[in-house]
Steps between C-alpha positions, in 0.01 A plus 500: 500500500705805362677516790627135453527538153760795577699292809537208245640746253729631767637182579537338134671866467751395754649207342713667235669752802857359584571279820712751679742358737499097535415563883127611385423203330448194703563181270308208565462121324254276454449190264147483433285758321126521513247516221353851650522688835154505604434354815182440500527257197717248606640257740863546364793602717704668291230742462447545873845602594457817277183581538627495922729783407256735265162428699399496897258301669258623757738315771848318473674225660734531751845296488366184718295411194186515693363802697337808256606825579347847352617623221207731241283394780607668807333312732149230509239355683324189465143470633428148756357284223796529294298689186561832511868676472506856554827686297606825604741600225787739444409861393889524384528282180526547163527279171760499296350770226372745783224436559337441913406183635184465708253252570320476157864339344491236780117414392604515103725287573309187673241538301692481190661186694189386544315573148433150295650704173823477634521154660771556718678175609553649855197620564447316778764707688251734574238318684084494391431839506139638559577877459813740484375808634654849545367676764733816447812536303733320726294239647389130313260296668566108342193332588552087472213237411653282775828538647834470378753349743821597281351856351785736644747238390405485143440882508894461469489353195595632182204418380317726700683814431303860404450599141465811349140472317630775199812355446305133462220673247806748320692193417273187430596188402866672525460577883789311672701482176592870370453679822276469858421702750565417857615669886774322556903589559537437128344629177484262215676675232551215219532143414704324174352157565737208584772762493442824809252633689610897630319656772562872638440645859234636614593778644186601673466156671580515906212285648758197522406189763586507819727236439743697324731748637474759173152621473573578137606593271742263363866589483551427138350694179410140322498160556605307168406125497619280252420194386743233484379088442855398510591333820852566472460787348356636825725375727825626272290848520462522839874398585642749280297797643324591158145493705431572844242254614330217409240242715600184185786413528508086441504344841787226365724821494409662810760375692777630246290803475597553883797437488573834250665792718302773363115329530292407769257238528208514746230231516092642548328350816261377517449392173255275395543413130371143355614334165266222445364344186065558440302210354216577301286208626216573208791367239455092480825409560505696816173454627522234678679539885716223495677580173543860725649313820716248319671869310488665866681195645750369246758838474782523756494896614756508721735365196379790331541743710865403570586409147311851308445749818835404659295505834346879416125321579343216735332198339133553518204235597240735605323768280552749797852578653492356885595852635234668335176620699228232482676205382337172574734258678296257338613524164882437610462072379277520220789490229785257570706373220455159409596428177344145515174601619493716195579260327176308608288817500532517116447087474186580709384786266540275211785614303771231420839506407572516088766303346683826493453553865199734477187449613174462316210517569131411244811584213641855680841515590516692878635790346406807667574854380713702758513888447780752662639795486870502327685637759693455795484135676178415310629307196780303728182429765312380223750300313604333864161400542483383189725249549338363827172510294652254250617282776086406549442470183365879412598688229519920561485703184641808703430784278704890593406811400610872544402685747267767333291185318500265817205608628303532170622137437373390875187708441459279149439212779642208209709358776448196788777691761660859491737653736553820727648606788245660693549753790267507771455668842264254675317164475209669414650690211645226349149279557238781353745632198519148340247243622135713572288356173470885402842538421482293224644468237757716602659499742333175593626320203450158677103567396459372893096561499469347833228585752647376831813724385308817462275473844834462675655773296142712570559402886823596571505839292178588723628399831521767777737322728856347436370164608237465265725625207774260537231208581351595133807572317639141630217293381543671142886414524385138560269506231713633226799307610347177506333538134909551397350821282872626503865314513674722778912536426665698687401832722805794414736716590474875385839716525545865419858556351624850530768672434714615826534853453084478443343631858162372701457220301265235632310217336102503540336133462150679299455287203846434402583886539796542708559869384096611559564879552825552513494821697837445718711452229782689470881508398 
């Protein structure tokens, strides 16, 4: 711990020395802040694209969006009944305050994951683990109950990444907020909430993916990120050259935003990123799955994706992206808008038409409670929606907030629908994070406590061949689609706007973190 205690020092030290020459400072901008920068305790993204840059993961994932390649762990095997991984790890790494990593972080880690103080969203990621054993310094044996079909993926996650077990006990309940400890490229070096984040180099780091041309470390002595909500704001930013970088700028301006002679825009791929609306069936007016339908059915996406994305998305009517691996072909005609048949749905389902157009139902007006976050194209989604909600005779009471209270709001669970955009890698991903009965009641909000659900879920996570996986993961798409648990909107784009003098820049699709390490960068 006194070791930690003095890198912390070291680094808060750092923050009153000048900036040097603009070149060492690499300025990036982002519009949502995060309530804390602990991995471990949330689902949030704009905690994960941080923590990417101060903390590794035992492997990363390469630029198809798909295949795991080593990164603290050098290299693994996996035993023939799918249970038992066997790490070798790198001898060469280092935290951020000095001190060595070996196998005992990697089993801190998982286990603190794993612990039921904690209650980690995304705990999930990391499989049913038996035993974490370390059979010498640089060697973790990750023993499974039953297999896990998407381990090495999720091992990618954010979520997932190593902790440093004195920085967690030398800073408490202030771990992730005045300082952390990780191996990454970065070192976090401070945070002004809602206003900058700062982190430093690491100047020791060189164990850099595969995937990356520098090994490390990174070109520039910090990396200042600040936070701007404004939409315009941003994009005025970015075309006058006061920042560098940016993964937000609004999609309706990304075509002026190309247009600028001194930026360039370049799209991630693949990218698999979701905005869809959650129901919380357990809330009356929701509960029932033809009030769900008759919302699914009665909005026009395409309008909206023309009229608020300027065509920066596709229209979405499956939970799953068609190009993603394991989508079920048989979930492509389960939503079809049909404002009429809504219409009837609702008749069916008992609530009738007010003399102000609203329907009642036993002396209720079908008012639901919708929850977002106030930024970028979430209030103009929601208010466009509204309006095709009203056309059936349902009244939204859409409800923003700021991004640092959002998910404290969501997590109050005094809402009928919310919305996110979520970033995912694979069917399965997106199935077991929101819809396995464990998960609740975050991040499965919808309280879906469904048994045929989770045996298909439990199937497919513990299937040894590709076939059996997909055949799994499909009947849970069919299940969850068909119950109308979520309003799908629109799947979207992701862009990384740079600055053209900025060098080896190139968007990543992890979790709505295009910048991820950062490591070519370079003017």
């Amino acid at each position: 711990m006194r070791n930690f205690l003095k890198g912390v020092t070291a680094l808060l030290c750092v923050a009153g020395l000048s900036q040097g020459a603009e070149a060492q400072t690499l300025r990036m901008m982002k519009s949502l802040d995060a309530p804390h920068y602990d991995g471990q305790r949330t689902t949030w993204s704009p905690t994960s694209d941080i923590v990417n840059m101060f903390q590794d993961t035992l492997v990363a994932m390469d630029w198809d969006g798909k295949t795991a390649i080593p990164y603290l762990a050098k290299s693994w095997t996996v035993s023939p009944d799918g249970k038992l991984y066997t790490f070798k790890l790198r001898d060469d790494v280092s935290f951020c305050s000095g001190k060595k990593f070996t196998a005992e972080d990697v089993i801190y880690s998982f286990k603190r994951l794993k612990s039921p103080e904690l209650k980690a969203p995304l705990a999930w990621r990391a499989g049913n683990i038996k035993e974490l054993r370390a059979p010498d310094p640089y060697t973790v044996e990750y023993e499974l109950n039953e297999p896990f079909a998407d381990l090495l993926l999720q091992l990618t996650m954010f979520t997932t990444a190593i902790h440093n077990k004195e920085s967690v006990e030398a800073l408490g309940k202030d771990y992730g907020v005045k300082a952390i400890d990780g191996t990454g490229p970065w070192c976090f070096e401070s945070w002004q909430p809602r206003t900058e984040i700062v982190l430093k180099r690491h100047d020791a780091y060189k164990w850099g993916p595969s995937m990356y041309a520098n090994k490390g470390p990174v070109k520039f002595e910090k990396l200042s990120i600040k936070i701007v909500p404004e939409d315009s704001s941003r994009v005025a930013a970015m075309m006058g050259g006061q920042f560098d970088v940016t993964h937000q700028i609004p999609l309706q301006f990304i075509q002026q935003v190309k247009a600028s002679p001194n930026l360039n825009v370049q799209e991630a791929k693949p990218n698999f990123q979701l905005m869809y609306y959650g129901y919380k069936t357990t809330r009356p007016m929701v509960a029932d799955k033809r009030v769900r339908e008759a919302m699914n059915i009665a909005i026009n996406r395409a309008d909206i994706v023309k009229g608020i994305m300027l065509g920066n998305a596709e229209p979405a009517y499956t939970f799953i992206d068609p190009k993603a691996l394991d989508f079920a072909e048989s979930t492509k005609n389960l939503i079809k808008e049909d404002v009429e048949r809504a219409k009837k749905l609702l008749d069916e389902a008992g609530w009738k038409v007010g003399a102000d157009g609203i329907r009642e139902k036993d002396g209720v007006k079908l008012a639901p409670r919708v929850v977002f976050t106030q930024v970028a194209y979430f209030p103009r989604v929601s208010e466009a929606i509204q309006g095709y909600m009203r056309k059936i005779g349902i009244d939204w009471k859409i409800m923003g907030y700021d991004s640092t209270i959002a998910p404290a709001e969501m997590g109050k669970q005094d809402f009928e629908l919310w919305t996110v955009t979520f970033p995912y890698i694979s069917s399965g991903d997106l199935l077991n994070f929101y819809f396995d009965s464990k998960n609740m009641p975050a991040p499965n909000r919808m309280n879906w406590n469904d048994a045929k659900t989770d045996e298909y879920l439990k199937m497919g996570r513990a299937s040894i061949s590709e076939a059996d996986r997909a055949k799994y993961y499909a009947l849970a798409q069919q299940r969850v689609t068909e119950e109308h648990l979520w309003m799908p909107v629109m799947n979207i784009a992701m862009y990384t706007t740079s600055l053209k003098k900025l060098k080896g820049v190139r968007p990543h699709m992890l979790y709505q973190n295009t910048f991820y390490k950062g490591l070519d960068y370079s003017f």
